[in-house]
C-alpha positions in Angstrom: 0.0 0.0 0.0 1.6 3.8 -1.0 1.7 5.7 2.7 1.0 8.4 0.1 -2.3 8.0 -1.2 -5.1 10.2 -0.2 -8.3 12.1 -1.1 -8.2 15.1 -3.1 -10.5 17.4 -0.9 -7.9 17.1 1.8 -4.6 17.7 -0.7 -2.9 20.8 -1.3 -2.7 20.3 -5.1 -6.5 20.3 -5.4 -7.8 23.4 -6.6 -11.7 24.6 -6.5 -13.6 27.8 -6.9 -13.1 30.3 -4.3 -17.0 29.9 -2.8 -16.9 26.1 -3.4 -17.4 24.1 -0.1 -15.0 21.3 0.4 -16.8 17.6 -0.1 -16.6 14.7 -2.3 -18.8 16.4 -5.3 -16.8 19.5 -5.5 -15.2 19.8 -8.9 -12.0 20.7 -9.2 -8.9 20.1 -11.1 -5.0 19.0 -9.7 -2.5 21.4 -9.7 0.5 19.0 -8.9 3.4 19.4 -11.0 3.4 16.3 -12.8 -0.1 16.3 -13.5 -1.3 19.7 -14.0 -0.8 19.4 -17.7 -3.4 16.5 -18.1 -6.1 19.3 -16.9 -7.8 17.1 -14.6 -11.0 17.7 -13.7 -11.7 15.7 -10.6 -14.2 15.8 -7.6 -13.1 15.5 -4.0 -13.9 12.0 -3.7 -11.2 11.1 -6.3 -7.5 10.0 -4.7 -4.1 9.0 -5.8 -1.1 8.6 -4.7 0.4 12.2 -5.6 -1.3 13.3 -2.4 0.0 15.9 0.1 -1.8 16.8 3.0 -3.3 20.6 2.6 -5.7 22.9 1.9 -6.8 23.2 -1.5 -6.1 26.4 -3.4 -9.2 28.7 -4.5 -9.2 29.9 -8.1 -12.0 31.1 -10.2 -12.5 28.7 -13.1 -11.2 25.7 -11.4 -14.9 23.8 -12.1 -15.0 24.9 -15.8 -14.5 22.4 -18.3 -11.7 22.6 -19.6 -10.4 23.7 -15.8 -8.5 27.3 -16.5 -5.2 28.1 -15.3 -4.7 30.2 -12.3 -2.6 33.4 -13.1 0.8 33.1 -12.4 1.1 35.2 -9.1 -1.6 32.5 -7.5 0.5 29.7 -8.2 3.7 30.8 -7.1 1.6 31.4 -4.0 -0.2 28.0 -3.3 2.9 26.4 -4.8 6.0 28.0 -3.6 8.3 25.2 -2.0 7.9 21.5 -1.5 5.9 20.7 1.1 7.5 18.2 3.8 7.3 14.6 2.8 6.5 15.3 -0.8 8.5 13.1 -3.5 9.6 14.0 -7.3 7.8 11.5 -9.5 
């Protein structure tokens, strides 16, 4: 079993629209570095083993369909530094 895996409503590279409540329906999409280019739109029941314990970032047109991309200056701010215990894939 991977001591990583976890639920995207409780991971710091899940990222939802700034009113959205935090639960297993919330759409979102993952902002993790290996797998924000897949533009994942996922709900907060989904999981892998990517996780890292947070709070997800809140960015307006994270539910849309294609999920856009934050501006720049958000990112650097939610993502700025490795977290402790996350791995390069």
């Amino acid at each position: 079993m991977n001591d990583n895996w976890g639920l995207c409503r409780a991971c710091r590279w899940w990222q939802i629209e700034p009113d959205a409540a935090i639960n297993e329906k919330t759409i979102g999409r993952c902002v993790e570095e290996h797998l924000v280019e897949l533009q994942l739109s996922i709900m907060g029941h989904c999981g892998c083993s990517h996780f890292v314990e947070g709070r997800p970032l809140r960015v307006e047109g994270s539910s849309e369909q294609p999920p856009r991309l934050p501006a720049p200056q958000d990112r650097l701010h939610h993502l700025s530094g490795k977290p402790r215990g996350s791995r390069r894939w």
